[in-house]
C-alpha positions, -999 to +999 in steps of 0.1 A: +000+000+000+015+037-011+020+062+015+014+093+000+019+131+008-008+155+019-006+172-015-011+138-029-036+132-012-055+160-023-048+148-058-062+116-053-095+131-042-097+155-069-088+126-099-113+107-079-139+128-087-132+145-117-118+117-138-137+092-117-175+109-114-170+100-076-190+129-061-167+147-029-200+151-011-196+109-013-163+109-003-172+131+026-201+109+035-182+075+035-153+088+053-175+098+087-196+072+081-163+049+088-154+070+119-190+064+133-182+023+121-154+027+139-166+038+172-196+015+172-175-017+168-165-010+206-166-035+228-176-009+256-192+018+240-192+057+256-226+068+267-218+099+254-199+116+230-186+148+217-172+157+188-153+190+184-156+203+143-137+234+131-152+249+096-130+229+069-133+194+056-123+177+084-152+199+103-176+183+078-163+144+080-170+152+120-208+165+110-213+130+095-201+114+121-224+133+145-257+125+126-247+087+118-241+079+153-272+099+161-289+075+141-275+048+162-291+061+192-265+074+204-257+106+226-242+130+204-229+168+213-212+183+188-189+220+191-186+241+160-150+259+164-165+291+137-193+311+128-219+290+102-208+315+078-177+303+076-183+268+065-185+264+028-187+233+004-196+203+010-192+206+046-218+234+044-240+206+033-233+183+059-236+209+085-269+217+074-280+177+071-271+176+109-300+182+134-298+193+160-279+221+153-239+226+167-228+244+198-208+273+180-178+283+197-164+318+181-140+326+211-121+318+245-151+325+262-172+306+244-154+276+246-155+274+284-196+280+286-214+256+298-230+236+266-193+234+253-175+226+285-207+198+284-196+182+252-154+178+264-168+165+292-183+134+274-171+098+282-158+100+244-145+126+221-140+132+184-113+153+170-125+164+138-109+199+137-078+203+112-071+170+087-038+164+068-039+196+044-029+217+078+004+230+083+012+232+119+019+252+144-016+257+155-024+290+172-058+307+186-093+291+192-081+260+178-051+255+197-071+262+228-095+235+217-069+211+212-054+216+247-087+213+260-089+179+244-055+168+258-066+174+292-099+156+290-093+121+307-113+099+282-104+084+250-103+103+215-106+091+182-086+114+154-108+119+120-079+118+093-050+125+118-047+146+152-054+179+150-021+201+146+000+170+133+022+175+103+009+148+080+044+147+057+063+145+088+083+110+092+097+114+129+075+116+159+057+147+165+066+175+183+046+209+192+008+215+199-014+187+184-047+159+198-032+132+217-056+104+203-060+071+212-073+057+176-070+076+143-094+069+114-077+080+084-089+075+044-076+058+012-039+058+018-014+065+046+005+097+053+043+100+064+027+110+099+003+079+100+032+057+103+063+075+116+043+101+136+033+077+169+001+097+165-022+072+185-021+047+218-038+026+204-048+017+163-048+036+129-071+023+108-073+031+069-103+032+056-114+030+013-138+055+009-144+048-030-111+062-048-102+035-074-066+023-074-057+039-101-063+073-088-037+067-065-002+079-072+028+085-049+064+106-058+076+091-021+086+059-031+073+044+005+051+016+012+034+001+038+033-040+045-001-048+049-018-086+051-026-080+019+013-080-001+018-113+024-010-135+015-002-152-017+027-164+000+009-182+025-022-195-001-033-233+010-006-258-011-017-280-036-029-314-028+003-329-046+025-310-032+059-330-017+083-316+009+104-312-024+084-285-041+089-262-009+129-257-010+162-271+011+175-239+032+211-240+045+220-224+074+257-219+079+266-204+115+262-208+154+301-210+176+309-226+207+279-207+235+262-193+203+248-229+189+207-217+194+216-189+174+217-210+141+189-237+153+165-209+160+171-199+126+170-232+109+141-242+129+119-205+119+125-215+081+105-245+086+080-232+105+074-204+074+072-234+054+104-248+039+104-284+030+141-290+044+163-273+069+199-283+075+222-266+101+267-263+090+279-261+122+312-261+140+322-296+145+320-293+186+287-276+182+264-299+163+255-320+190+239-289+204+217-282+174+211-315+167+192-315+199+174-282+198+143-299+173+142-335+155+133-319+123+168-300+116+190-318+096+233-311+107+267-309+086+295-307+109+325-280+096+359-281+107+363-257+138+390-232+152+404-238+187+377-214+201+349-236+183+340-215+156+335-227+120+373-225+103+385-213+067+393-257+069+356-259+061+359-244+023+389-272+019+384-303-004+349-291-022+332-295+014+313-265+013+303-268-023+287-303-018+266-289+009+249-262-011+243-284-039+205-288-039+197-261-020+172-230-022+191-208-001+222-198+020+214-181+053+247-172+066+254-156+098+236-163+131+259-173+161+287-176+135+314-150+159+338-126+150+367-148+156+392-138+128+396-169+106+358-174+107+351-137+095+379-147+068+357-179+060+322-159+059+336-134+031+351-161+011+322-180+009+298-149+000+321-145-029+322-180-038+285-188-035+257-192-061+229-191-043+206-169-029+221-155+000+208-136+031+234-125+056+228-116+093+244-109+124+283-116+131+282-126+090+273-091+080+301-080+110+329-094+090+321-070+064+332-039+084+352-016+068+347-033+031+308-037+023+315-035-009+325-072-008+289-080-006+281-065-042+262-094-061+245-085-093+237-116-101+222-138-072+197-125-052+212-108-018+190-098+014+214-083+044+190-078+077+214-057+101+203-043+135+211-004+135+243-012+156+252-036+125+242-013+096+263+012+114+295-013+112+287-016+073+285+021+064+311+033+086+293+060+105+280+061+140+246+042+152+231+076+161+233+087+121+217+057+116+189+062+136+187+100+123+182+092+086+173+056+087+152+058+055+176+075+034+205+051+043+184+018+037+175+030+006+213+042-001+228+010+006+206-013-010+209+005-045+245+008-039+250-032-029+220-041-048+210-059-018+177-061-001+181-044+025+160-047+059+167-023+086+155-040+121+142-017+146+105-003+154+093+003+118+116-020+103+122-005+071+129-027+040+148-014+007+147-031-026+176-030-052+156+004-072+155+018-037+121+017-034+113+016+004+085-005+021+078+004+065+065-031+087+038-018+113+039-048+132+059-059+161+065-048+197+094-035+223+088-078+240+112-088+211+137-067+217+159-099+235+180-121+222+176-144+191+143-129+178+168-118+148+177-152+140+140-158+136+136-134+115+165-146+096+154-181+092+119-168+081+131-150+055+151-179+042+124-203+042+102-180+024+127-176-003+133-210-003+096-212-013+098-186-036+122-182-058+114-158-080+099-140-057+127-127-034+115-089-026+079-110-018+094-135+006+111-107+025+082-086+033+063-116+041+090-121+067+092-093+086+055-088+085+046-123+100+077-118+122+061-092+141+025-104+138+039-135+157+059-112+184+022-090+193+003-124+193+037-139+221+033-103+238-001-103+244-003-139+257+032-139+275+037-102+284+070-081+269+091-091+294+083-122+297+093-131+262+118-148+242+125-155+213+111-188+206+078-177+220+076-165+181+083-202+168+055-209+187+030-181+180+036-189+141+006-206+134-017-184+146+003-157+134-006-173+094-042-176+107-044-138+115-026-127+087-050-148+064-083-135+082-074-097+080-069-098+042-099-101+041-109-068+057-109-038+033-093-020+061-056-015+073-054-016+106-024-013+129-010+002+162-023-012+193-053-030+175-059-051+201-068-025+229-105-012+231-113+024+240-121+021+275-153+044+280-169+058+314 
């Protein structure tokens, strides 16, 4: 799914309905009418609510919202933040549709008599006040508005985005603007909507009849949804053998680092891969072997320290072991011992296969990345920011500052697919175009939840050949799906990393059901707004 810019946005609208014949009073009238949706699916819902309109679009989304949930039976107050007079177009025409009329709020004084100090009091607010086409900082009536919003101890639900947000901003927001606790936005994302941490709980995007092709984007961002992950995870034909589903190689784990590689081997089966075999260090198998009956284990010659040694590549050893394989996942556990970072870059330049590199493999690249320039096999390098740092030769801080620009950067430079781990895991493609995960929680920040990741993404390519940009989003998607479904049964500190293994299932189940929903939802989508 694009993420476009407010301009865009308004562009989309406007091809929507003059190319299109989709009437804007329509637009309008399916974009509150999902906000009221929205608020009505609550599992607790607010005996009353208010909802504060100012005179522009937004303003007229909110009047919607007032008369549809009105229609609900619900208790509905609504504040007008401007004279009448001053509402034009189509959200003249909703204000007049809406009966009974608004409180209208012109002034300071105004805002703190009693009918409008009524409606912020409500068990629920609606901040339908400035949408994406504002341009903060937000001054006068409004801004008072809005800080009476934020001091209102109940839940509030954003129409578009929070009132005195920058909607092309991609860092968190700073200044005046609605702290919400769910944002209903339309058609496609914003910068804000997914870099902004505009809500507590979910964002939820909403079609409100633009067709696809009215949509166009300059930004060069995406967002995952279920929707890019489920023909990787369609049901398998009835013929199918554990042959038709790939052989992934994992080549890694040292001495005190063995679960590192069997948490990776073992994650590529449970994406699916027909086969999973574990290279090891000699002295290290035994550990692997015993981590799950499925993986399969090649033992490599080992240093003194027990890590795998440049001994390994001797005699055709390591070329026998890819033969028949889908994939080489290289990396987890592997160390930074010398000779073994000697092994790992002679065996990237050797190798044939599809390769993804991870962890201590990407490590040994420090100081010459451009050793892991492959044009002609596909390449996927999934560095932490610590790791990415190491590869471009700058500090993790500058990583953190312009993490877009850099994934996007590297991968063109490496052609590599490039994932950038972190909250909003960002992954690059070889033309730079840029895609943003929203799932995922702070529970997997502990150790070895990257060597899941890694061995998802192998056994997805292992699966899907041709599809290598495909079996990487699907990764990182499901990766984080399964981390909120371990959080919310184990807790975030409570978890670890094979709590993920074991929330995989459902993890495919959830991912299957919500491609099904014309929405995108994401955020906290689990939490309900807790009403008086």
């Amino acid at each position: 799914m694009e993420i476009v810019s407010a301009a865009e946005m308004r562009e989309i609208d406007r091809v929507t309905t003059q190319r299109f014949g989709v009437r804007s009073l329509t637009l309008m009238e399916n974009a509150g009418t999902a906000v009221a949706d929205f608020i009505r699916s609550q599992n607790r819902p607010a005996k009353t609510i208010g909802i504060i309109c100012g005179k522009g679009n937004n303003g007229g989304d909110g009047f919607v919202v007032a008369r549809k949930l009105r229609e609900a039976g619900r208790e509905v107050q609504v504040v007008l933040l401007a004279d009448p007079a001053e509402v034009q177009g189509d959200a003249r025409e909703m204000l007049e549709r809406l009966e009974p009329r608004p409180v209208m709020v012109r002034s300071r004084e105004e805002l703190s008599a009693e009918k409008a100090r009524t409606a912020f009091a409500s068990a629920l607010l609606v901040d339908a006040i400035l949408g994406t086409g504002f341009r903060p900082p937000v001054s006068g009536l409004y801004a008072e508005a809005i800080a009476r919003i934020n001091a209102a101890s109940v839940p509030v639900v954003a129409v578009d985005i929070p009132s005195g947000a920058d909607a092309d901003q991609m860092a968190a927001q700073t200044g005046l603007f609605t702290r919400a606790h769910a944002v209903v936005t339309f058609t496609r994302p914003r910068p804000a909507h997914v870099f902004g941490e505009l809500a507590d709980g979910p964002t939820v995007i909403v079609p409100i009849g633009s067709p696809p092709e009215a949509v166009s984007s300059s930004l060069n961002l995406n967002l995952i949804t279920p929707r890019e992950v489920l023909p990787l995870i369609a049901p398998r034909r009835r013929d199918a053998n554990k042959g038709n589903f790939g052989h992934v190689l994992v080549v890694g784990g040292s001495l005190g680092k063995a679960g590192a590689a069997a948490m990776a081997a073992m994650a590529a089966l449970r994406v699916g891969a027909g086969l999973s075999t574990v290279a090891t260090a000699k002295s290290v198998l035994p550990t692997v072997a015993a981590f799950h009956a499925e993986l399969m284990t090649e033992a490599l010659a080992e240093t003194e320290s027990g890590t795998i040694s440049l001994r390994a590549l001797e005699y055709g050893r390591m070329d026998a072991l890819v033969k028949g394989k889908a994939v080489l996942a290289l990396g987890p556990g592997i160390s930074r011992e010398g000779e073994t970072q000697d092994f790992v870059r002679t065996l990237v330049a050797r190798s044939s296969l599809p390769l993804l590199v991870d962890a201590d493999g990407l490590n040994a690249f420090e100081g010459c990345s451009h050793e892991l320039y492959r044009r002609r096999y596909p390449l996927v390098i999934t560095p932490h920011p610590g790791e990415m740092a190491r590869l471009c030769g700058c500090s993790v801080e500058e990583i953190l500052r312009d993490r877009i620009s850099l994934a996007r950067t590297f991968a063109r430079e490496h052609q590599a697919i490039t994932v950038l781990k972190g909250h909003r895991t960002l992954v690059a493609d070889r033309s730079a175009q840029l895609w943003v995960n929203t799932t995922g929680n702070p529970g997997m920040a502990t150790g070895g939840t990257g060597d899941i990741l890694t061995g998802m993404v192998a056994g997805f390519m292992a699966q899907n050949r041709d599809r290598p940009l495909e079996a990487v989003l699907a990764a990182v998607y499901l990766h984080g799906v399964a981390g909120d479904i371990a959080s919310e049964k184990m807790g975030e500190q409570p978890m670890v990393a094979t709590d993920l293994l074991a929330a995989m299932p459902q993890a495919f189940r959830q991912v299957r059901h919500a491609a099904g929903d014309e929405r995108v939802v994401f955020g906290e989508t689990g939490a309900q707004l807790s009403a008086k």
